[in-house]
C-alpha positions in Angstrom: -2.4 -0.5 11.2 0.9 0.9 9.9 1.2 1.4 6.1 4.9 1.8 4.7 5.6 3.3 1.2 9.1 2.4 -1.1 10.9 4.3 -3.5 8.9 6.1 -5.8 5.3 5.4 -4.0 7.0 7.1 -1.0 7.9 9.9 -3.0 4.5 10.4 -4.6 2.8 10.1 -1.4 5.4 12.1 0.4 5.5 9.9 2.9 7.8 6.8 4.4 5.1 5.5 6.9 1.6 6.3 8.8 -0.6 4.8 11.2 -4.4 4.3 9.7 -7.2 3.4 10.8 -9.5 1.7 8.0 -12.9 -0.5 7.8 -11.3 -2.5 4.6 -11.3 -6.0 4.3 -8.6 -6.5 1.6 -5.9 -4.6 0.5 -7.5 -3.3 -2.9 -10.6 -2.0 -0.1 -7.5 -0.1 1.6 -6.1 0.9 -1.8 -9.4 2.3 -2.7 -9.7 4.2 0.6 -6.4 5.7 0.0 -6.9 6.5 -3.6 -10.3 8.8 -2.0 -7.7 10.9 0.4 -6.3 12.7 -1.7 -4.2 13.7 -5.4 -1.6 12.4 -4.1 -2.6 9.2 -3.4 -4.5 8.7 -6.5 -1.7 9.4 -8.0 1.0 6.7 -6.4 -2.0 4.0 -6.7 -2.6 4.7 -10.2 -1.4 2.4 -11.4 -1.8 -1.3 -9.5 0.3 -3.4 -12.1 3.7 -1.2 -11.3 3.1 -2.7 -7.8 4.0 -5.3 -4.5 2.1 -5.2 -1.4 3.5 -6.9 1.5 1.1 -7.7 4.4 2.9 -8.5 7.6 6.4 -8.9 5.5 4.8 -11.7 3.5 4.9 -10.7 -0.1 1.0 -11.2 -1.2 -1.3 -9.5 -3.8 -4.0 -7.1 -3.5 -7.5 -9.5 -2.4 -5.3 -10.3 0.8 -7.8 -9.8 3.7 -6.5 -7.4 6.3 -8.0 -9.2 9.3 -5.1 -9.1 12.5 -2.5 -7.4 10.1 -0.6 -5.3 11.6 1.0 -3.6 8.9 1.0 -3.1 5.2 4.5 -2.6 2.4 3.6 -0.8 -0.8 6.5 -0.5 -3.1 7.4 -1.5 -6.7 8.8 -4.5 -8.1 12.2 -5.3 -7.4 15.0 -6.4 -9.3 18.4 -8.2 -8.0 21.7 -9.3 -8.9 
């Protein structure tokens, strides 16, 4: 699956986008997974409360089951005006 990273998660990671391959279940199983690679990781997922997960572009939260997703948005929350 393809795993995107916004603004500052990006930058933490050092990373737009990758291709993984993973044996999670939910999103908080791939966050955990993630968190194991490296510092860097750890360090953008920190923190779970400054941030949005989308799962296939539908906005969701992080017990979402990853079966048939294709790909998965990290970023933080977003304001508008």
């Amino acid at each position: 699956m393809d795993i995107l990273y916004f603004a500052w998660v990006r930058e933490r990671i050092g990373l737009p986008k990758e291709r993984v391959t993973t044996k999670a279940a939910t999103v908080a199983e791939l966050v955990t997974e993630l968190r194991a690679r490296e510092d860097r990781y750890a360090a953008a997922f920190a923190d779970l409360s400054a941030l949005r997960v989308a799962v296939d572009q539908e906005l969701t939260d992080f017990d979402a089951s990853l079966e048939g997703v294709r790909e998965v948005a990290f970023f933080p929350p977003m304001t508008g005006g």
